[in-house]
C-alpha positions in Angstrom: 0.0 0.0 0.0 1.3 3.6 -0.7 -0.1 7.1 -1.5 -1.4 5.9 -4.7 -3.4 2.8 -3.5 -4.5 5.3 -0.7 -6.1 7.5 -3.3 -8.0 5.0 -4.9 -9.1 3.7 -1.5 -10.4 6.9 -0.7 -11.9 7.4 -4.1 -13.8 4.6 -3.4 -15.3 5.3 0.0 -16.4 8.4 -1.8 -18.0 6.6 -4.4 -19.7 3.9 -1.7 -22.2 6.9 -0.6 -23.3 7.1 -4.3 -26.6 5.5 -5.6 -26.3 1.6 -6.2 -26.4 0.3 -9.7 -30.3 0.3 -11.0 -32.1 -3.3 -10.2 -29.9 -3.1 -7.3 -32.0 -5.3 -4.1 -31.1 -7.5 -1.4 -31.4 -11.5 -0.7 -31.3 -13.7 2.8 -28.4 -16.0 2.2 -27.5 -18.3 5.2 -29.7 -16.2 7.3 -27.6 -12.7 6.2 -29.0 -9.6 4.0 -26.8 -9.8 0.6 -27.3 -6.7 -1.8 -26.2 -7.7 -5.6 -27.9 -6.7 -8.6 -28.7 -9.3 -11.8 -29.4 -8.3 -15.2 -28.9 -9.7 -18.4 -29.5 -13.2 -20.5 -27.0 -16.0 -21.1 -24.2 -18.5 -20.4 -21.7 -17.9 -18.7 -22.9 -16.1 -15.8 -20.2 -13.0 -15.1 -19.8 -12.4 -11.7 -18.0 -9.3 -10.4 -15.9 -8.7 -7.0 -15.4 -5.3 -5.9 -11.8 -4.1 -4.8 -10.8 -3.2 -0.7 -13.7 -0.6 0.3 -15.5 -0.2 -2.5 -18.7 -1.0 -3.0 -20.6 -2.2 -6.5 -20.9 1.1 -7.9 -17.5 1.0 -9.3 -18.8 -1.4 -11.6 -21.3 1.2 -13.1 -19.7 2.2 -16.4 -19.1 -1.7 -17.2 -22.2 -3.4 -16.3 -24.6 -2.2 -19.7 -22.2 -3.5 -21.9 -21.7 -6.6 -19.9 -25.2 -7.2 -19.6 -25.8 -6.8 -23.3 -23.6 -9.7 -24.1 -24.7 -12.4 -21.2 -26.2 -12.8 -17.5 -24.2 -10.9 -15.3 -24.3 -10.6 -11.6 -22.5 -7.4 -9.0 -22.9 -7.6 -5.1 -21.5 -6.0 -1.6 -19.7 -8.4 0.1 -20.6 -8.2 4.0 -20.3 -5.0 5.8 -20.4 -2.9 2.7 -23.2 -1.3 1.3 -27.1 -2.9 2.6 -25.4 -6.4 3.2 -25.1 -7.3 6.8 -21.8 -7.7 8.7 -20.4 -11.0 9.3 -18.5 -12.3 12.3 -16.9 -14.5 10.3 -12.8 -14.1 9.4 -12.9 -11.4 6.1 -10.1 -13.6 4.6 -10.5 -15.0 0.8 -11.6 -18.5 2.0 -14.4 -16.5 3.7 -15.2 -14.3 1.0 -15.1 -16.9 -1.8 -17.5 -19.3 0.3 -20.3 -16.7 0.5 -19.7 -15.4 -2.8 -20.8 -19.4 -3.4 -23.3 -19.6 -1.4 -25.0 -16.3 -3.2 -24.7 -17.9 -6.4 -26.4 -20.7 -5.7 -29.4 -19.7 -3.8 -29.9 -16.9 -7.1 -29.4 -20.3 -8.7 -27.1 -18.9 -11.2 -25.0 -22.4 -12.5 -21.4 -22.4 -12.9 -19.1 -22.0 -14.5 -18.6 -18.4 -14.2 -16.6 -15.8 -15.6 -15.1 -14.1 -12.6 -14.1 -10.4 -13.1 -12.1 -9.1 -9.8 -10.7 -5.5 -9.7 -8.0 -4.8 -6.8 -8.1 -6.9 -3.7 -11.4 -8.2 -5.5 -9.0 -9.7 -7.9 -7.3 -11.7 -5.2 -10.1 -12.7 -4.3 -11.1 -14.3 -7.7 -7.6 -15.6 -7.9 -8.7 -17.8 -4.9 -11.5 -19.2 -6.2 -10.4 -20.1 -9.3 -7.8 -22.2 -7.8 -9.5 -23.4 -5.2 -12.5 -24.3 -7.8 -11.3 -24.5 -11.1 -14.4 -26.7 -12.2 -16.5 -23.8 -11.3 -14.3 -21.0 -13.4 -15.1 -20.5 -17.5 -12.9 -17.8 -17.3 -10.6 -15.4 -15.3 -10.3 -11.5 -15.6 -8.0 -9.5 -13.1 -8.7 -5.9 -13.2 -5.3 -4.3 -11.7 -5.4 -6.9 -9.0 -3.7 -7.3 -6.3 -0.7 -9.9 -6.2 -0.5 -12.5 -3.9 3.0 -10.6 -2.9 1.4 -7.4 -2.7 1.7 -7.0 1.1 5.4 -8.2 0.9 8.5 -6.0 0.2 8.0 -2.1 -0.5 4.3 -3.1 0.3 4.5 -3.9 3.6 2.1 -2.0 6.2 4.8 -1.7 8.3 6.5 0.8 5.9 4.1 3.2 5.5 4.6 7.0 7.0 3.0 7.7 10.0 0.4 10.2 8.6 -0.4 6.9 6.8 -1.4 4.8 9.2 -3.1 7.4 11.2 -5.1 7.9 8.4 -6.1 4.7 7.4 -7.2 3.9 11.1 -9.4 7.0 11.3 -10.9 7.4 7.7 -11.9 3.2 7.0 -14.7 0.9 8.3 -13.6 -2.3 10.4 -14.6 -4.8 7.6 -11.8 -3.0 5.2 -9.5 -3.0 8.4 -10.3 -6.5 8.6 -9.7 -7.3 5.1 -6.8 -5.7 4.8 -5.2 -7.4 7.8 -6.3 -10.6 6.3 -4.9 -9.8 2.4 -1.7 -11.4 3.0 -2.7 -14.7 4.6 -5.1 -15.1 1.7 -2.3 -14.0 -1.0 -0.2 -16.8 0.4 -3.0 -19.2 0.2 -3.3 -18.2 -3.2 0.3 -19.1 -3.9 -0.4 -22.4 -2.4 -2.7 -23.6 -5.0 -1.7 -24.3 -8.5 -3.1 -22.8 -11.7 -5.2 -24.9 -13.9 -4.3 -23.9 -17.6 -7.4 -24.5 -19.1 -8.9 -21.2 -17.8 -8.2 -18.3 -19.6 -7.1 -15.7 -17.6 -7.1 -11.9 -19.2 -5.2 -9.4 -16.9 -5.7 -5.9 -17.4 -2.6 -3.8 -15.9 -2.7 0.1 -15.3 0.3 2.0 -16.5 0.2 4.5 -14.2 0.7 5.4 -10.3 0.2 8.5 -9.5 1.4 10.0 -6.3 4.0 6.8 -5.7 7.1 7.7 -5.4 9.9 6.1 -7.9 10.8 3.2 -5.6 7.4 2.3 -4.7 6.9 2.7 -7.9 8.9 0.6 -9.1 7.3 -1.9 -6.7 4.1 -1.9 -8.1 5.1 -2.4 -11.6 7.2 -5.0 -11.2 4.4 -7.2 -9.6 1.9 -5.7 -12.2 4.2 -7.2 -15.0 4.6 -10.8 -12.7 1.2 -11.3 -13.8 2.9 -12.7 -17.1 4.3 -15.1 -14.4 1.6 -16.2 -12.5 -0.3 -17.1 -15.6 2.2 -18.4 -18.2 -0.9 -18.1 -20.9 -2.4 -14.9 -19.9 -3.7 -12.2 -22.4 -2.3 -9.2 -20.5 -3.1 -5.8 -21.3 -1.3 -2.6 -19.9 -3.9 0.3 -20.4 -3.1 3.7 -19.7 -4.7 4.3 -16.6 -4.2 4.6 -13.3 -5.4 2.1 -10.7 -9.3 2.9 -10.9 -9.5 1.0 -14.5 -13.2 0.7 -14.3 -13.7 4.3 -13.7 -11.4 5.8 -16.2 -11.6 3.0 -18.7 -14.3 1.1 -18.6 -14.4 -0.1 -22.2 -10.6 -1.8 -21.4 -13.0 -3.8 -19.1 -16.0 -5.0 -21.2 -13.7 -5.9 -24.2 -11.9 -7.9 -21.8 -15.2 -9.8 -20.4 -16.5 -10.2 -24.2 -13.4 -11.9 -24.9 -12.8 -14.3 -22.1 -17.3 -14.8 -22.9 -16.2 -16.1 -26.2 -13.4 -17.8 -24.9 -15.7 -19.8 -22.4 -18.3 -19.9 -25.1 -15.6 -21.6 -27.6 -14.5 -24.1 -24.9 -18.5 -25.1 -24.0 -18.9 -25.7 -27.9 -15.9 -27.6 -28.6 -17.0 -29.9 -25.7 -20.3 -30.1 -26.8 -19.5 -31.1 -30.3 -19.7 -34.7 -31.8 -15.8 -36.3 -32.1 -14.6 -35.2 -35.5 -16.7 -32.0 -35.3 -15.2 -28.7 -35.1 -17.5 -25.8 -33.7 -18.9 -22.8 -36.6 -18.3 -19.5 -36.2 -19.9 -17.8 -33.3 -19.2 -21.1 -31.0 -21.5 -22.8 -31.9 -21.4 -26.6 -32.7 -20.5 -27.0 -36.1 -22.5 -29.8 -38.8 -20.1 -32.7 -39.6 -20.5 -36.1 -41.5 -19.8 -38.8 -39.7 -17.5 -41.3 -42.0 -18.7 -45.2 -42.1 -16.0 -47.9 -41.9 -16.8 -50.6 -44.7 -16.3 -54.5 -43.7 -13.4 -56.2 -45.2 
């Protein structure tokens, strides 16, 4: 964490008093309040995860473009927004269960396209590896790295004005979840990458306010992404860390392309041996050759 992921985290408890996205209502899963919002029509489901202290607003400049192409489905994790606290741990074991649980009781089938930005991409990190049966496809939107909170990155490092600031200006679920975001990076280390997901990282160019060593820092584990996920589309966009704000058409390509990617993949499996799929993904019309007797 430094000045720059400080801005965005204020940015985005500014943005958590703003409306929530239209449709936006609530559900009672495992006797909690959950606010998400579902629109659209179409397999695979897109599910979105909202970076550390912001809420699902941040998503409001992606969702009609997502919705045009396929079901798609935003939420407040607990303690943010109109879904109620939890006294469970806020690590990404946590999180990724109850982001399981929701899906199910909308009785939206897997698998998904998960789109995390931030610590929300941790997050979906996690579950893809913990559930890679569940995942169609993977889209990191400047997410944090399961290193994030080690080296330059390290709480422990940051100026005293800092940390006062941090404990006086954020809620105790982002205290929580930020006290819990290396234990969960190092669980997503732990778990090995299936290669059959496609994975799409989008990488900001930019950190304003950082200065050249932390810098440094953050780029370098923006460009390990290439690392992490040998087969990766990664995409550096000229933004700063608020991708979905400032570009938010960097975003819905991104979810379009890893749609026709799990949309490719459901139609190859689908098709007869011998048959390739047609354009569009869809199974494609073969002849099926007949042996002769000798």
């Amino acid at each position: 964490m430094n000045r720059w992921h400080w801005a965005s985290l204020l940015l985005a408890v500014c943005l958590s008093g703003c409306a929530s996205l239209p449709g936006a209502t609530t559900d009672t899963v495992d006797g909690r309040t959950v606010e998400y919002v579902q629109a659209g029509q179409g397999t695979p489901v897109v599910v979105f995860e909202n970076g550390l202290g912001a809420r699902l607003d941040w998503w409001a400049k992606v969702w009609p473009g997502t919705v045009a192409e396929t079901r798609a489905l935003a939420y407040n994790r607990a303690g943010y927004g109109r879904s109620d606290a939890s006294p469970q741990p806020r690590d990404g074991a946590q999180v990724v269960q109850e982001l399981r649980a929701l899906l199910r009781a909308r009785q939206l089938p897997p698998p998904y396209v998960l789109v995390g930005h931030s610590l929300g991409g941790l997050y979906m990190q996690l579950y893809a590896r913990q559930y890679p049966g569940e995942v169609a496809a993977l889209v990191l939107v400047d997410s944090t790295h399961p290193e994030q909170m080690r080296g330059a990155g390290n709480p422990d490092l940051w100026p005293t004005w800092l940390k006062v600031a941090f404990r006086l200006g954020t809620s105790d679920v982002v205290k929580q979840e930020l006290a819990a975001l290396d234990a969960t990076g190092q669980r997503v280390a732990s778990l090995p990458v299936d290669p059959a997901v496609p994975v799409f990282v989008l990488s900001a160019l930019r950190t304003p306010g950082a200065s050249p060593a932390l810098a440094d820092d953050v780029q370098r584990k923006r460009a390990d992404f290439a690392h992490l996920y040998p087969v990766a589309t990664q995409v550096w966009v000229d933004s700063g860390h608020g991708i979905p704000l400032e570009k938010p058409e960097v975003v819905v390509q991104a979810i379009r392309d890893a749609v026709q990617a799990a949309r490719a993949t459901q139609a190859t499996r689908a098709a007869p041996p011998g048959c390739a799929p047609a354009a569009g993904g869809l199974p494609g019309a073969c002849t099926q050759g007949v042996q002769s007797g000798g």
